[in-house]
PyMOL CGO cylinders between C-alpha atoms (Angstrom):
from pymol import cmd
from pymol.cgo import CYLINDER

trace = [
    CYLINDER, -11.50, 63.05, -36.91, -10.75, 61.39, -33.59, 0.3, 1, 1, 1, 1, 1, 1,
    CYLINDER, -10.75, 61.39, -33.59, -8.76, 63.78, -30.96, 0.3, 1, 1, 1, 1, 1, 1,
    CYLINDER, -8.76, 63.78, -30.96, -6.63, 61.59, -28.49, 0.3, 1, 1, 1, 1, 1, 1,
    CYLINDER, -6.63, 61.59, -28.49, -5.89, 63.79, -25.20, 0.3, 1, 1, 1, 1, 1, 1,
    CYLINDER, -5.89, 63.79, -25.20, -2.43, 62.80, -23.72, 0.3, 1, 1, 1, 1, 1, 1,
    CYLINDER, -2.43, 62.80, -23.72, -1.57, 64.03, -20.74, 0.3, 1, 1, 1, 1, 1, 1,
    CYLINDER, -1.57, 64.03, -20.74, 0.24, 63.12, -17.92, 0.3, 1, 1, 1, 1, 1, 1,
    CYLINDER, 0.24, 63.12, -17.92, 2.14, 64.67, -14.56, 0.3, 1, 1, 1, 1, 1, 1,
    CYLINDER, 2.14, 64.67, -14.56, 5.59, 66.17, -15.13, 0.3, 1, 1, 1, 1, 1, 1,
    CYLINDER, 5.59, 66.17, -15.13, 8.04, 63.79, -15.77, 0.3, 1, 1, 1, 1, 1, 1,
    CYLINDER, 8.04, 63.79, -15.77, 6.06, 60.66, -16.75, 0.3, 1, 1, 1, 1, 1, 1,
    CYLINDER, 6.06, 60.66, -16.75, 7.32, 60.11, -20.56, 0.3, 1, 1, 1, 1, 1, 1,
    CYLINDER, 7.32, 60.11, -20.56, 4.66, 62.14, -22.32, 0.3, 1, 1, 1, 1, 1, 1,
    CYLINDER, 4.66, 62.14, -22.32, 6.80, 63.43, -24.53, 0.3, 1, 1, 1, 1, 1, 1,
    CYLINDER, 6.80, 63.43, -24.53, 8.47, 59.94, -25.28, 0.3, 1, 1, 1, 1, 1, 1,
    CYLINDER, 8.47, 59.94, -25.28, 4.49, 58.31, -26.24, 0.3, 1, 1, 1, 1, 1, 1,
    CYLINDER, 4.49, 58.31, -26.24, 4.48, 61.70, -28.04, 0.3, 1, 1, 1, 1, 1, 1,
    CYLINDER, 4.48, 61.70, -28.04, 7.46, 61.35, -29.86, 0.3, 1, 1, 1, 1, 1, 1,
    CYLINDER, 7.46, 61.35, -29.86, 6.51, 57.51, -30.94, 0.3, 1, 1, 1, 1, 1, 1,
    CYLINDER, 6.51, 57.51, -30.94, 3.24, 58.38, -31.78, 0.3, 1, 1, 1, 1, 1, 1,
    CYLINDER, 3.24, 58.38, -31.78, 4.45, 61.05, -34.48, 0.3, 1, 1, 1, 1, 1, 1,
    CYLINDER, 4.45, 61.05, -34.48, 7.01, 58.23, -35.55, 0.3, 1, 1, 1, 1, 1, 1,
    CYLINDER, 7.01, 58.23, -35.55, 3.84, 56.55, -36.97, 0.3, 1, 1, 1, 1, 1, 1,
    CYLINDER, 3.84, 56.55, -36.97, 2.17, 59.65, -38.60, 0.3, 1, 1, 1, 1, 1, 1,
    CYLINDER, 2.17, 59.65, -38.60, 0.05, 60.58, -36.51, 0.3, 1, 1, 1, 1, 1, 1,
    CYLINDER, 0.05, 60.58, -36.51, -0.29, 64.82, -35.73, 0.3, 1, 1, 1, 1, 1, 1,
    CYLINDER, -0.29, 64.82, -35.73, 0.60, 66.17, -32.69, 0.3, 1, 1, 1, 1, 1, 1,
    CYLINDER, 0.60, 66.17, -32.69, -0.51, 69.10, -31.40, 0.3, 1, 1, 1, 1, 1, 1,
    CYLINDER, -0.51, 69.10, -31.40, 1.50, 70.15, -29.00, 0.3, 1, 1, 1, 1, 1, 1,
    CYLINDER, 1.50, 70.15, -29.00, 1.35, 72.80, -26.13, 0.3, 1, 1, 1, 1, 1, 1,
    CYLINDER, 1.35, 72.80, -26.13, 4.29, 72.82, -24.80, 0.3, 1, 1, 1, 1, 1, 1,
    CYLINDER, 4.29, 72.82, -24.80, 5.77, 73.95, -28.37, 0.3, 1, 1, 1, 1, 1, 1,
    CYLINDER, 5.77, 73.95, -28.37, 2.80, 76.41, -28.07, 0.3, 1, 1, 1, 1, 1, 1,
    CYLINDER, 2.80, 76.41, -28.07, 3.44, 77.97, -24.99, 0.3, 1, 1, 1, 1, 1, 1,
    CYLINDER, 3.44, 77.97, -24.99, 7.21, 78.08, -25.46, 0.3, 1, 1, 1, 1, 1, 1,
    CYLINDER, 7.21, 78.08, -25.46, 6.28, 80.69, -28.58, 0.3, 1, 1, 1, 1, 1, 1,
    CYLINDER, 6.28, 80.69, -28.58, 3.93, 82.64, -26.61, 0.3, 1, 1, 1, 1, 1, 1,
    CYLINDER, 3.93, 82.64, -26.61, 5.95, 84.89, -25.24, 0.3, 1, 1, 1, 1, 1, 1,
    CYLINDER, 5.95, 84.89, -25.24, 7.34, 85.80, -28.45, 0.3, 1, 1, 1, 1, 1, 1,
    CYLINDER, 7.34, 85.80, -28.45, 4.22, 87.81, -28.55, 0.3, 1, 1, 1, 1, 1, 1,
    CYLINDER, 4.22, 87.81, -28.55, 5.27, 91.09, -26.43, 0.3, 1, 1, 1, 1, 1, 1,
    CYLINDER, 5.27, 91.09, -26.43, 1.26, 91.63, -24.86, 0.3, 1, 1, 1, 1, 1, 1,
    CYLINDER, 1.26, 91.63, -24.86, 1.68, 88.12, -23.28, 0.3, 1, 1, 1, 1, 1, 1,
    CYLINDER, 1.68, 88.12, -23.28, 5.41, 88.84, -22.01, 0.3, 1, 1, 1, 1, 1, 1,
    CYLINDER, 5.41, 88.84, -22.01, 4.13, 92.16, -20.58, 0.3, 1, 1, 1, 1, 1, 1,
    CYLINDER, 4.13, 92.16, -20.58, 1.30, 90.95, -18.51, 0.3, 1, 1, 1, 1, 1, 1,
    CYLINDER, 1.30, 90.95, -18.51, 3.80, 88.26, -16.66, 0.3, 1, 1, 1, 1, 1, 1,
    CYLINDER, 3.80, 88.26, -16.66, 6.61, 90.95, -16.30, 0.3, 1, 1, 1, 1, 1, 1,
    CYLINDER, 6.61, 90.95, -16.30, 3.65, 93.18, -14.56, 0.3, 1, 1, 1, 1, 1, 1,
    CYLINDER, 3.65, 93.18, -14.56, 2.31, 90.37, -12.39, 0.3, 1, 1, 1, 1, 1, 1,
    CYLINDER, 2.31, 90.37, -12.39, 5.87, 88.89, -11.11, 0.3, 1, 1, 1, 1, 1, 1,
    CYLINDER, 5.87, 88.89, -11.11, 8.43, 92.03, -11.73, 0.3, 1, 1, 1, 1, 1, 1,
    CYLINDER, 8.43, 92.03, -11.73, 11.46, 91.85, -14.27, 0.3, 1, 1, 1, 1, 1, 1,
    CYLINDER, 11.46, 91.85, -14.27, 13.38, 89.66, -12.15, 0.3, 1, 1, 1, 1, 1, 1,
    CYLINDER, 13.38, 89.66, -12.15, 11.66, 87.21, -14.34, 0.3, 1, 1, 1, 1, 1, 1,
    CYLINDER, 11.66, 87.21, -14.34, 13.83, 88.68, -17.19, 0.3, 1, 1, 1, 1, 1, 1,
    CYLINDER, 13.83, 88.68, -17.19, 17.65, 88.25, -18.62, 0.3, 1, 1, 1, 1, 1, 1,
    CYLINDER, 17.65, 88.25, -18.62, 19.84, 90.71, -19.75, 0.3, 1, 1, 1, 1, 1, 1,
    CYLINDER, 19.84, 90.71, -19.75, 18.30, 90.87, -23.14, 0.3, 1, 1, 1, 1, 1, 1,
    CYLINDER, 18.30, 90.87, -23.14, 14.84, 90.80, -21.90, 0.3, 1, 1, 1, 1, 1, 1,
    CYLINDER, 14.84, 90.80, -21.90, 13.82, 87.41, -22.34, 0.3, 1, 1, 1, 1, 1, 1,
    CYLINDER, 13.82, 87.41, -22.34, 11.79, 85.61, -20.33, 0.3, 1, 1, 1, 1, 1, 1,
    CYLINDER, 11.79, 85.61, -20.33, 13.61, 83.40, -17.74, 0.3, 1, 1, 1, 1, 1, 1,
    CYLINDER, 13.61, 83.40, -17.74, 11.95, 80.11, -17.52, 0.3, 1, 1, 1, 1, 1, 1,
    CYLINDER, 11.95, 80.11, -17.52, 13.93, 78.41, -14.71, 0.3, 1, 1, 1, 1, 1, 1,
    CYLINDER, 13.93, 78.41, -14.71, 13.38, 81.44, -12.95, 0.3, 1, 1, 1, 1, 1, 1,
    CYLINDER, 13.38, 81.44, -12.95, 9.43, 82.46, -13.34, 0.3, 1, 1, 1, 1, 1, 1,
    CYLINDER, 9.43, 82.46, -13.34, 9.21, 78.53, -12.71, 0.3, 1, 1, 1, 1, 1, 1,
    CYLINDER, 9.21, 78.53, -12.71, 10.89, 78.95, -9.43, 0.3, 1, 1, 1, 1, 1, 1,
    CYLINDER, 10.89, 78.95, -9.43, 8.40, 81.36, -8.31, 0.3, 1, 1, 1, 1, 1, 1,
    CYLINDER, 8.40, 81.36, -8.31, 5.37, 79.75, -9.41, 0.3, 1, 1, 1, 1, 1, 1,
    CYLINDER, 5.37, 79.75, -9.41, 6.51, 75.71, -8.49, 0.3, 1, 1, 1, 1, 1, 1,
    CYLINDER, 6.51, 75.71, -8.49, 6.50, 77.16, -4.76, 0.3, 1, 1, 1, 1, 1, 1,
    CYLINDER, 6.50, 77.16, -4.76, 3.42, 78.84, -4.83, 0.3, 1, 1, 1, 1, 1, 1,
    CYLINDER, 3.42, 78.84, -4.83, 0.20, 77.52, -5.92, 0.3, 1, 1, 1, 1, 1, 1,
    CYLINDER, 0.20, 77.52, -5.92, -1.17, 81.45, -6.45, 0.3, 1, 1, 1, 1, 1, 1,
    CYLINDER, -1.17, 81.45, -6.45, 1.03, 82.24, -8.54, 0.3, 1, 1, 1, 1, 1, 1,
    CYLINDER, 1.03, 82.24, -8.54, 0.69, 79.11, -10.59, 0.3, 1, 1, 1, 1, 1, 1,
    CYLINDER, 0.69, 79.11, -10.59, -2.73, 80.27, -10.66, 0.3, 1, 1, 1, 1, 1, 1,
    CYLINDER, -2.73, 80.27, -10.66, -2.29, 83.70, -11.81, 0.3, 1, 1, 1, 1, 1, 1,
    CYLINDER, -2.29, 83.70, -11.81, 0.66, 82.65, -14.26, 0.3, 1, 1, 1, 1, 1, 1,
    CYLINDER, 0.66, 82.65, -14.26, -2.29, 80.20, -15.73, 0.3, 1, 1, 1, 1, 1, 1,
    CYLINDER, -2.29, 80.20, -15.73, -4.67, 82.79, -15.75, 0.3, 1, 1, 1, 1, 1, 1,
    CYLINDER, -4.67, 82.79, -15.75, -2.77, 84.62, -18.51, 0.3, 1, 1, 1, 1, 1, 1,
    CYLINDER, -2.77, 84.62, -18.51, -1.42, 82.11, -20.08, 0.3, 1, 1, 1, 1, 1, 1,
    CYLINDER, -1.42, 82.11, -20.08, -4.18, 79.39, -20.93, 0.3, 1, 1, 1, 1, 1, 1,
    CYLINDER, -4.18, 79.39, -20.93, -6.57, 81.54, -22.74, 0.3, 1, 1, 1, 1, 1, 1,
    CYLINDER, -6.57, 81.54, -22.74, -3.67, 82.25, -25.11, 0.3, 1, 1, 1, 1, 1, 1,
    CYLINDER, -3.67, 82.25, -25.11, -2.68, 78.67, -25.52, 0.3, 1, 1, 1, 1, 1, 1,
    CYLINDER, -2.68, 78.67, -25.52, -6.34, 77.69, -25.79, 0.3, 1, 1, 1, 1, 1, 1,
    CYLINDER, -6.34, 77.69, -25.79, -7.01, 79.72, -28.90, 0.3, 1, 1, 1, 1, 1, 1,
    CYLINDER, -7.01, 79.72, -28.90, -4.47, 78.41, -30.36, 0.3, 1, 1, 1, 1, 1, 1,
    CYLINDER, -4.47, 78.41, -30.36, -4.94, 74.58, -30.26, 0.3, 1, 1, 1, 1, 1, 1,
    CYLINDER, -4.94, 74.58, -30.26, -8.77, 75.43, -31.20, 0.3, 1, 1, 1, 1, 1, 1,
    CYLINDER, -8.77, 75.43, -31.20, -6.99, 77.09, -34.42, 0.3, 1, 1, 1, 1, 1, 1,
    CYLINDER, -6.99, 77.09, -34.42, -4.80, 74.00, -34.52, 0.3, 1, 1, 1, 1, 1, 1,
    CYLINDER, -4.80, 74.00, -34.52, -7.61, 71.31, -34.42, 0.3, 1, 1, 1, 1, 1, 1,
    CYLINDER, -7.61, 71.31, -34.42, -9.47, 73.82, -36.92, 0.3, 1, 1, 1, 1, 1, 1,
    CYLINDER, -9.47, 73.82, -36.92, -6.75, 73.80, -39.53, 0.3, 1, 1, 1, 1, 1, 1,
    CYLINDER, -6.75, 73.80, -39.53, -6.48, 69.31, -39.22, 0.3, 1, 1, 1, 1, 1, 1,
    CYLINDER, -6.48, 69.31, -39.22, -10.03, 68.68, -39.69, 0.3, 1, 1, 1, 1, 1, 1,
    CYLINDER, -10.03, 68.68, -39.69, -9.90, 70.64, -42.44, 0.3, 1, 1, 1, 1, 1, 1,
    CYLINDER, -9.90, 70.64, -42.44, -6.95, 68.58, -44.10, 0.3, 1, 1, 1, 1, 1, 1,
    CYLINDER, -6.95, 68.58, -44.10, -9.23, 65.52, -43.63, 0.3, 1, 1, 1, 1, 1, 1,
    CYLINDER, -9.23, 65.52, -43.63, -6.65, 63.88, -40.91, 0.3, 1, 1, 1, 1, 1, 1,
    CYLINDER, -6.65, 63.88, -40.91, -8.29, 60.94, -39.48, 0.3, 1, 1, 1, 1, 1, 1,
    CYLINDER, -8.29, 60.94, -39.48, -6.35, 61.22, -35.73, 0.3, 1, 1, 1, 1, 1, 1,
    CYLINDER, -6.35, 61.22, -35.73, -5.04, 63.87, -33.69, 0.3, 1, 1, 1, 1, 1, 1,
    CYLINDER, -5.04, 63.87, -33.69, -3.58, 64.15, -30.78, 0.3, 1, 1, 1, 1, 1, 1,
    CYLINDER, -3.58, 64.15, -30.78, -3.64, 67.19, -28.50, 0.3, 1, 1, 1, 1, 1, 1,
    CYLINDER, -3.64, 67.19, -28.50, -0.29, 66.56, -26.27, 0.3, 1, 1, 1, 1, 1, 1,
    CYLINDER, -0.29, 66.56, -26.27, -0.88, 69.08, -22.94, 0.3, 1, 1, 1, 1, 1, 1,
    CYLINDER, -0.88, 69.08, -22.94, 0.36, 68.18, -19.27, 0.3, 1, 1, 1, 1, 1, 1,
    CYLINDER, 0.36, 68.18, -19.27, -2.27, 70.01, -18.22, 0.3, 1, 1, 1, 1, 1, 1,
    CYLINDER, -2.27, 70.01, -18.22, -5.44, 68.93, -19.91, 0.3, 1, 1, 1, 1, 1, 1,
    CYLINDER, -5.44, 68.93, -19.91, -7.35, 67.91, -17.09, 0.3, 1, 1, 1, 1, 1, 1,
    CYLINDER, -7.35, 67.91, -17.09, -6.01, 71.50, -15.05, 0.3, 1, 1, 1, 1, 1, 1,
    CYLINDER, -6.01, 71.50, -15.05, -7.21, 73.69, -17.74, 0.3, 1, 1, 1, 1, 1, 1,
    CYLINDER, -7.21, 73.69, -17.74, -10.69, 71.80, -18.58, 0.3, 1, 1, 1, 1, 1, 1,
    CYLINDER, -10.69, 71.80, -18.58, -9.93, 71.03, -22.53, 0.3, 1, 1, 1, 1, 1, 1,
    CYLINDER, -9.93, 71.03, -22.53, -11.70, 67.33, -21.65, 0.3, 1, 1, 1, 1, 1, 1,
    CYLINDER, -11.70, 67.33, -21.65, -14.15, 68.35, -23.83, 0.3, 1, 1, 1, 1, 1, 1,
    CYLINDER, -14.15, 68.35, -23.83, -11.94, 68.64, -27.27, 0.3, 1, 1, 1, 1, 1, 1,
    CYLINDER, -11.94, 68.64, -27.27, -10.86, 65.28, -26.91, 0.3, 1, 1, 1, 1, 1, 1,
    CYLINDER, -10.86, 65.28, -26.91, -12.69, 61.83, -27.62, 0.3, 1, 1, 1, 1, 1, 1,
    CYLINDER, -12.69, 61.83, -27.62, -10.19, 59.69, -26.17, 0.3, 1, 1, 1, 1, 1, 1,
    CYLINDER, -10.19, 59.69, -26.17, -8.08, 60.99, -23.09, 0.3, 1, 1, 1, 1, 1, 1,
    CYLINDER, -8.08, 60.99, -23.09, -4.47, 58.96, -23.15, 0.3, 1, 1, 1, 1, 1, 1,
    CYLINDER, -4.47, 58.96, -23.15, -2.78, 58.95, -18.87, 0.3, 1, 1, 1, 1, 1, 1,
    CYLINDER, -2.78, 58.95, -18.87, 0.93, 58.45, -18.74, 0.3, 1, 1, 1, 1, 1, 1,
    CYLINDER, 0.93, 58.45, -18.74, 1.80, 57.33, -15.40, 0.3, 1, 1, 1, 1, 1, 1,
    CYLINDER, 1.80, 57.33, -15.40, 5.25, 56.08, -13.56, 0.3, 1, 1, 1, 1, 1, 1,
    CYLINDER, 5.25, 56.08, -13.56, 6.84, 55.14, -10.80, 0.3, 1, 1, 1, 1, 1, 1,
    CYLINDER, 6.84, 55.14, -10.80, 7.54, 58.80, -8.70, 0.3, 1, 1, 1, 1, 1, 1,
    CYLINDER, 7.54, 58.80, -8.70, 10.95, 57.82, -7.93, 0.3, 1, 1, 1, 1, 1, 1,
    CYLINDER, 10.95, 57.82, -7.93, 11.41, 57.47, -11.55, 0.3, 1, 1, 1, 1, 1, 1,
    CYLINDER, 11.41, 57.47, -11.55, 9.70, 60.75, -12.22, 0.3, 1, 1, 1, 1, 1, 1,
    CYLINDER, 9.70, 60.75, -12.22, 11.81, 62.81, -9.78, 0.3, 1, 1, 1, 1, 1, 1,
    CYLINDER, 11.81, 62.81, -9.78, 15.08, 61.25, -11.29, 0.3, 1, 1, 1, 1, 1, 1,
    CYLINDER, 15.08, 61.25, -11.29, 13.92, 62.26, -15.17, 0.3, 1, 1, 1, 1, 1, 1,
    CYLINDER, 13.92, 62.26, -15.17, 12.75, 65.72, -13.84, 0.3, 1, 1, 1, 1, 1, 1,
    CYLINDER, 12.75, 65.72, -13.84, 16.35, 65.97, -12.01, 0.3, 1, 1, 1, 1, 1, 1,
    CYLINDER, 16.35, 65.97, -12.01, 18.41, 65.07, -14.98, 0.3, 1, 1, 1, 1, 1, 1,
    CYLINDER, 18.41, 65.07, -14.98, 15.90, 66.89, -17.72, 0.3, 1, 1, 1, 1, 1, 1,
    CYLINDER, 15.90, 66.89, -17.72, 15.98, 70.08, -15.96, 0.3, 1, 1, 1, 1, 1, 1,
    CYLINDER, 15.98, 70.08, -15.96, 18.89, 70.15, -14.24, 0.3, 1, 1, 1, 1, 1, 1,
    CYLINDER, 18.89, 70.15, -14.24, 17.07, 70.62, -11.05, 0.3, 1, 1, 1, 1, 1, 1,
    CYLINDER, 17.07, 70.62, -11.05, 17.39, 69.63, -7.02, 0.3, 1, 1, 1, 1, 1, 1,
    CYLINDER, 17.39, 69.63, -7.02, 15.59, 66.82, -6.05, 0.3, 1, 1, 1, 1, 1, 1,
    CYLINDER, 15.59, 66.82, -6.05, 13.66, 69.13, -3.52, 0.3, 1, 1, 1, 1, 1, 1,
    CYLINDER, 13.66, 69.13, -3.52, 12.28, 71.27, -6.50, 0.3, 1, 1, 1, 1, 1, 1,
    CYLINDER, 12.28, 71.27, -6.50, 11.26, 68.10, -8.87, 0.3, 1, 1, 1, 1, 1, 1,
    CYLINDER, 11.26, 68.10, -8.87, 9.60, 67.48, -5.85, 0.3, 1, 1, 1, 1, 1, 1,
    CYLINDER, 9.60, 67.48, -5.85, 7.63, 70.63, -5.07, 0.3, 1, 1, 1, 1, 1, 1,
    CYLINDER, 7.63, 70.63, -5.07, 6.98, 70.74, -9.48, 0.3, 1, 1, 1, 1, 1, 1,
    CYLINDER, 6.98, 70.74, -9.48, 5.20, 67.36, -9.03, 0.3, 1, 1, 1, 1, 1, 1,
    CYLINDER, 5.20, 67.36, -9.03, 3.29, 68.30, -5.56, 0.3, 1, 1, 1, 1, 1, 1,
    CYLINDER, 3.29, 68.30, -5.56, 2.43, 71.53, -7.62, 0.3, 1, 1, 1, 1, 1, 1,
    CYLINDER, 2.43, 71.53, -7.62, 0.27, 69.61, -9.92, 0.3, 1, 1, 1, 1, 1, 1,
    CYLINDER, 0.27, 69.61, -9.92, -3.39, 67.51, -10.01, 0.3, 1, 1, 1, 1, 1, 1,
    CYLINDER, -3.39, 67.51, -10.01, -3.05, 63.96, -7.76, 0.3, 1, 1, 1, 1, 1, 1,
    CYLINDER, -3.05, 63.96, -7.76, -2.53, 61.24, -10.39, 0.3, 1, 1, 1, 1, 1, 1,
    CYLINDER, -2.53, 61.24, -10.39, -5.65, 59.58, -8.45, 0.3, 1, 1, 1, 1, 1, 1,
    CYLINDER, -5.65, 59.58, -8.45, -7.43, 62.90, -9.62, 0.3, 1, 1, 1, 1, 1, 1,
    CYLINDER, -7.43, 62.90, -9.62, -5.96, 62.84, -13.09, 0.3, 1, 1, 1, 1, 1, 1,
    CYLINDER, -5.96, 62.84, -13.09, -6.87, 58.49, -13.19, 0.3, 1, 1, 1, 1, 1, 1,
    CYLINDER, -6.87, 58.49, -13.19, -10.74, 59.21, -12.64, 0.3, 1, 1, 1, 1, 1, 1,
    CYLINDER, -10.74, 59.21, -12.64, -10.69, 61.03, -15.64, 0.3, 1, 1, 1, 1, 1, 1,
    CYLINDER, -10.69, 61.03, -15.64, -8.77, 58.65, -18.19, 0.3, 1, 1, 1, 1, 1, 1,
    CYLINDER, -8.77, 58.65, -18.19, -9.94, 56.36, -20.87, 0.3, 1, 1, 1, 1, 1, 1,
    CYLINDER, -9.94, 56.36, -20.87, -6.56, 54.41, -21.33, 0.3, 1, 1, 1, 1, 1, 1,
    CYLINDER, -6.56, 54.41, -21.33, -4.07, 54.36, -19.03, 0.3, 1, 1, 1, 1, 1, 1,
    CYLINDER, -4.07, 54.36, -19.03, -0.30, 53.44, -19.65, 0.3, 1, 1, 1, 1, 1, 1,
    CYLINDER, -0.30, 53.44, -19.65, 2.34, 52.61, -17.15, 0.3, 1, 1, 1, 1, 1, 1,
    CYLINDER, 2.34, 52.61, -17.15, 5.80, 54.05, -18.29, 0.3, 1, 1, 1, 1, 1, 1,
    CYLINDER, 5.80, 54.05, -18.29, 7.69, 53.07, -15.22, 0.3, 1, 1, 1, 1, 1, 1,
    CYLINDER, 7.69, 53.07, -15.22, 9.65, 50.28, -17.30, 0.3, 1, 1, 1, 1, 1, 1,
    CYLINDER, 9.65, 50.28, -17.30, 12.10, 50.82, -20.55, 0.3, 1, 1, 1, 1, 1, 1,
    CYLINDER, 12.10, 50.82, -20.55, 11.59, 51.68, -23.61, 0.3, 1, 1, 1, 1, 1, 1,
    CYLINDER, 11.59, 51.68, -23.61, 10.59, 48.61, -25.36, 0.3, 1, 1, 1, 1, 1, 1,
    CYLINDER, 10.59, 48.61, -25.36, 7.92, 47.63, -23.43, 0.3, 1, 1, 1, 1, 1, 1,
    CYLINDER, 7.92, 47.63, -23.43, 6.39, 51.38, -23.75, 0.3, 1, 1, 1, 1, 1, 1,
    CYLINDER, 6.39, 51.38, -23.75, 6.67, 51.24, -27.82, 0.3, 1, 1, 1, 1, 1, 1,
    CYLINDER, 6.67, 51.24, -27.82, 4.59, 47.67, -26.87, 0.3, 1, 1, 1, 1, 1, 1,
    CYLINDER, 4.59, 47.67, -26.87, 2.53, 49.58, -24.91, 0.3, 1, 1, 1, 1, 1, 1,
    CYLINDER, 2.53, 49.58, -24.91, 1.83, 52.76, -27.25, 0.3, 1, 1, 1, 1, 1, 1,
    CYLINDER, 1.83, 52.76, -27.25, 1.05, 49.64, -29.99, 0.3, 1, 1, 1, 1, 1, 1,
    CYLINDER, 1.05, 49.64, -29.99, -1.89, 48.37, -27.96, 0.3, 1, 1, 1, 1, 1, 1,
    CYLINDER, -1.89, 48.37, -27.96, -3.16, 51.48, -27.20, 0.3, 1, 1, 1, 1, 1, 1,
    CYLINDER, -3.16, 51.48, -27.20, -3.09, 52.61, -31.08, 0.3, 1, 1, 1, 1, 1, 1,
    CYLINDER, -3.09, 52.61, -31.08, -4.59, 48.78, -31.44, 0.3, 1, 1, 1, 1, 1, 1,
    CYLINDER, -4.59, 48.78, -31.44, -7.48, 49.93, -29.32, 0.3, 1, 1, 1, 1, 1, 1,
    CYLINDER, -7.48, 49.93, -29.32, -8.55, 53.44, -31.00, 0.3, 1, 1, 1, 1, 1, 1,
    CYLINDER, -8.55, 53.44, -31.00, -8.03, 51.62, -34.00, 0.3, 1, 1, 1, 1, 1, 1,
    CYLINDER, -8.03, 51.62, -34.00, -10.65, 48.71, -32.96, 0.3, 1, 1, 1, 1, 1, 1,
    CYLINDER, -10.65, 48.71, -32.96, -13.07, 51.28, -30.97, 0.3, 1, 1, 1, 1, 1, 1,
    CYLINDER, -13.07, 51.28, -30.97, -13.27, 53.85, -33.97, 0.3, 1, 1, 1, 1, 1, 1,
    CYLINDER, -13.27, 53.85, -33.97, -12.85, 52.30, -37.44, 0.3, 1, 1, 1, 1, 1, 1,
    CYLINDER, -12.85, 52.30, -37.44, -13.24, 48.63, -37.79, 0.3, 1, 1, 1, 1, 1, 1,
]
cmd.load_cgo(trace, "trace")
């Protein structure tokens, strides 16, 4: 089984190469959908109430996103320590993911986390997949996705690895600073390439 990595800084169409990739079949793992559910699980919601106070919390208790991510955007501690609880969690359970896959026989995976590079899972993958764009672009998706100030798009992008960091580490690199079109051309070459590289 061949594990593609995609990855890519906030804002850069991941999820849109994600979403065409599964269009063709292929399973996605992915951790945002993983770390979204993890704080169903009251031990993990407990620990971040503890380290950043019930502020973080609405009036039935549930975790606040838009405000524990205003906290921790600002402040690289606290990105840090909200990482440090939350990565071993989400770790375990891609691992259990991949586990379940190879066991189904699937031929290609891909592992979908913004922050592969960050939290060192370069060595599940055999293939790691950059999306990059245009940071103009990125700060206007991140804007109208989140419903954001420029200012904090800003500070969420600055929060994260370089993208020359992030480059030195990629196998296949693609450009989504155009439309859609030429990305679904884009995401065909790519899948072209694995294709030629691991099965012909």
């Amino acid at each position: 089984m061949i594990i593609i990595g995609l990855t890519g800084s906030i804002g850069s169409g991941k999820s849109t190469v994600s979403n065409i990739l599964k269009k063709q079949n292929i399973n996605i793992i992915d951790a945002d959908k993983i770390s979204r559910k993890i704080f169903d699980d009251k031990k993990a919601l407990d620990a971040v109430v503890e380290c950043f106070g019930s502020e973080i919390l609405n009036s039935d208790k549930v975790l606040d996103r838009k405000k524990l991510g205003s906290i921790v955007f600002s402040d690289k501690d606290k990105l840090k320590k909200l990482n440090s609880i939350t990565h071993p969690i989400i770790i375990n359970k891609i691992k259990v993911s991949i586990d379940k896959l190879k066991k189904q026989g699937k031929k290609i995976v891909v592992l979908d986390v913004p922050l592969l590079i960050e939290a060192n899972l370069i060595d599940l993958v055999d293939i790691l997949l950059l999306i990059i764009c245009n940071e103009k672009i990125q700060v206007e998706r991140i804007v109208k996705r989140d419903n954001i100030k420029k200012e904090d798009a800003i500070l969420r992008i600055r929060s994260q690895m370089s993208l020359d960091d992030k480059k030195k580490y990629a196998d296949y690199i693609i450009d989504n600073s155009y439309n859609q079109n030429k990305l679904k051309l884009e995401v065909e070459k790519f899948c072209n390439y694995v294709e030629e590289m691991y099965f012909d």
